[in-house]
C-alpha positions, 0 to 999 in steps of 0.5 A, spaced: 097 309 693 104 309 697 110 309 694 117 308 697 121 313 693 129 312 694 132 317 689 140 315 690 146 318 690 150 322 684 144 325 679 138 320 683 135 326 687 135 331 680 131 325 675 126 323 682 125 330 682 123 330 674 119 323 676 115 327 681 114 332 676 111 328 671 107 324 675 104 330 678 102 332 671 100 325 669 094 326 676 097 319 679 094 317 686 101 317 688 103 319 694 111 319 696 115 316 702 122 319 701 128 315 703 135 315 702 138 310 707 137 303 708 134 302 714 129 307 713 128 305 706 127 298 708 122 300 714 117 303 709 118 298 703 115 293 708 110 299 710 109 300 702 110 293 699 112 298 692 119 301 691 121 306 685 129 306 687 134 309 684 142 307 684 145 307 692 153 308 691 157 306 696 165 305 696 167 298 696 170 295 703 172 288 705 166 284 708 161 289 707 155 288 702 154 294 697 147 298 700 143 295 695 145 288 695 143 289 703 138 291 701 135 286 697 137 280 701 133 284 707 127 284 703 128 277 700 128 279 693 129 273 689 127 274 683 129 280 677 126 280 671 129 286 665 125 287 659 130 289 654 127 292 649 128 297 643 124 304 644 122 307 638 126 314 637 132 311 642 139 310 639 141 302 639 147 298 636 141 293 634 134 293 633 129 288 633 131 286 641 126 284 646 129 279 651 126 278 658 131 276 663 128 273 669 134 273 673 135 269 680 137 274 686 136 270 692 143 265 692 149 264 687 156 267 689 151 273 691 150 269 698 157 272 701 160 266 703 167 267 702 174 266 707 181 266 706 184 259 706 191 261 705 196 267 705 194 269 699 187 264 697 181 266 698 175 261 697 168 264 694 161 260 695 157 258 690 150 256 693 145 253 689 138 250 691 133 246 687 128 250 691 131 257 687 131 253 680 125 251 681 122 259 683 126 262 677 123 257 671 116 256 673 116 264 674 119 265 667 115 259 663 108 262 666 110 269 664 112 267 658 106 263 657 102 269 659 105 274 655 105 270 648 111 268 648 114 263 644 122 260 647 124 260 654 133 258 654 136 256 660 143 260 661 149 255 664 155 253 665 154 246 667 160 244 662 164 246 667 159 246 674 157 240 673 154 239 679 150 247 680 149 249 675 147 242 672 142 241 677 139 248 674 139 246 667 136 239 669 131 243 674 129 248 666 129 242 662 124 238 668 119 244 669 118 245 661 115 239 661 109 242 664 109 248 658 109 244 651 106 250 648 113 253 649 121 251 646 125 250 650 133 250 650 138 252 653 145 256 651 153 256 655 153 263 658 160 265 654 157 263 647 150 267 650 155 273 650 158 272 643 151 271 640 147 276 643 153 282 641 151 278 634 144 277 634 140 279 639 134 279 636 134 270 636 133 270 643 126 270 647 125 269 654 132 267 658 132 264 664 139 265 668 143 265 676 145 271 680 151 272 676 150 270 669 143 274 669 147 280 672 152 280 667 147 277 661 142 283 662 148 289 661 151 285 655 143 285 652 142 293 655 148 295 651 145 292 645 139 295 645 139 303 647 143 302 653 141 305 661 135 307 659 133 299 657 137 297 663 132 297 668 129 291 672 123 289 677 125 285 683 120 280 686 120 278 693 115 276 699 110 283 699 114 287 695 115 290 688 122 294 687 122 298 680 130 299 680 134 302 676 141 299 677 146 304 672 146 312 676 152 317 676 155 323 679 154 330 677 161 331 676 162 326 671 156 329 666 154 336 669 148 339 673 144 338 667 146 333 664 143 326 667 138 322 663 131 320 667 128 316 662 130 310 665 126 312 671 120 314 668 120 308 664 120 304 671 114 309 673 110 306 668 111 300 669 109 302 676 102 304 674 101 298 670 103 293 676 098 298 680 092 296 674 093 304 672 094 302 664 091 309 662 096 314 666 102 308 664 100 309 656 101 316 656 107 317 660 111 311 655 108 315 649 109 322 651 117 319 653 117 316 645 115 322 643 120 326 645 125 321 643 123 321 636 123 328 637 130 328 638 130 329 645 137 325 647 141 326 652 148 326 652 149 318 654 144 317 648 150 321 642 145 327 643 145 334 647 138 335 651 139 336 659 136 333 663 130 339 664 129 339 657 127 331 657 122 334 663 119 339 659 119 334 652 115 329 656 110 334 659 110 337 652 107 329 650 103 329 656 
């Protein structure tokens, strides 16, 4: 099966060249299309229809989409689902945390719609559809409903965005007529943040915008083991993105020092979406091995490097 292999910048191409390593090791029928720009990588997404991506980095400039926001409105990404959720032998200021956030990637203040109005005003466009609302509920509440989960909440503000994201949260309420063997209920996006610090361990599956799913995501992941349990899969027509979203440069953590669990955790579920759950169970009992071992890298409070968590996991395997 081909695969496009976006490595990233900053420390990217060291963990994909550890993942290379370990699904090699692992005999998986994977074959690598390695692209690290984005015309080239959406060439071979198409091709391919399945992508393990690391995190671009691009300076911020005025009227331009960051690469990775382009590169999912090109492919029609509209839907990305984070599993948060603790790993046996990983440090987290909470246990007990598994939280699905289906997040809808398709509008909201992400569609770019902004302009100048005034000296010194600026206008930004929050676009909302029923269409989206609809997609991102019924693909949550199915899932849900397919993986024995119990409680799906609708986050908002429609409070305050009466309009939008009343229609958001009318549209959760309306779709969960459909699934009576699930609670439904819903929570303000500000007093969703306070609880998940407090207790993360209430909440089930969560179903929220572009903006608030990014911010909610991150605020869970930190609760729950940090960039290692912040990765995501992002859906769109004909293509499955495995991406990791938190990267950083070699200067900030040294020529060893980078942490590949995140990307050998989204190769797993690769290979559980490809229906290969041998070769999948494995490798994430092989990553939980090392971690219980102690084997941490230094974003996780611990001292291993980079090709010491690489040779831990081929130890387990």
């Amino acid at each position: 099966m081909e695969v496009t292999l976006i490595p990233g910048h900053g420390v990217g191409p060291q963990v994909a060249e550890v993942t290379r390593a370990v699904v090699a090791a692992l005999g998986a029928d994977l074959q690598w299309d390695e692209q690290n720009d984005l015309e080239g990588a959406l060439v071979s997404a198409r091709r391919t229809g399945l992508v393990l991506k690391g995190k671009w980095v691009a300076p911020i400039q005025a009227g331009k989409l960051p690469p990775t926001v382009a590169f999912r409105r090109a492919l029609g990404i509209h839907t990305i689902v984070r599993r948060v959720a603790n790993l046996p032998g990983l440090p987290a200021r909470a246990q007990g945390v598994n939280i699905a956030i289906f997040r809808e990637a398709s509008e909201d203040i992400y569609s770019g719609f902004e302009h100048q109005s005034a000296d010194g005003v600026f206008e930004t466009v929050k676009v909302t559809t029923r269409a989206a609302c609809e997609r991102i509920h019924r693909t949550a509440f199915q899932w849900a409903r397919d993986h024995g989960r119990k409680r799906v909440t609708t986050v908002h503000k429609a409070n305050i965005l009466k309009k939008a994201d009343g229609m958001f949260l009318a549209v959760g309420r309306e779709i969960a007529q459909a699934f009576p063997d699930l609670t439904h209920d819903d929570v303000i996006v500000d007093a969703l943040c306070m609880q998940i610090v407090r207790k993360p361990q209430s909440f089930d599956v969560l179903v929220a915008g572009n903006l608030f799913g990014d911010i909610v995501s991150d605020c869970a992941a930190g609760m729950a083991g940090g960039v290692t349990v912040a990765c995501g899969t992002n859906y769109g027509p004909g293509v499955t993105v495995f991406e990791t979203p938190h990267g950083t440069t070699v200067e900030t953590v040294g020529p060893d020092g980078a942490n590949p669990y995140p990307l050998l955790g989204l190769t797993v579920d690769l290979l559980q979406h490809l229906g290969d759950t041998a070769r999948a169970d494995r490798l994430q009992a092989a990553c939980v091995a090392a971690l219980q071992a102690g084997v941490h890298t230094r974003d996780m409070g611990g001292t291993a490097g980079l090709h010491a968590v690489r040779d831990a996991v081929l130890a387990g395997l």
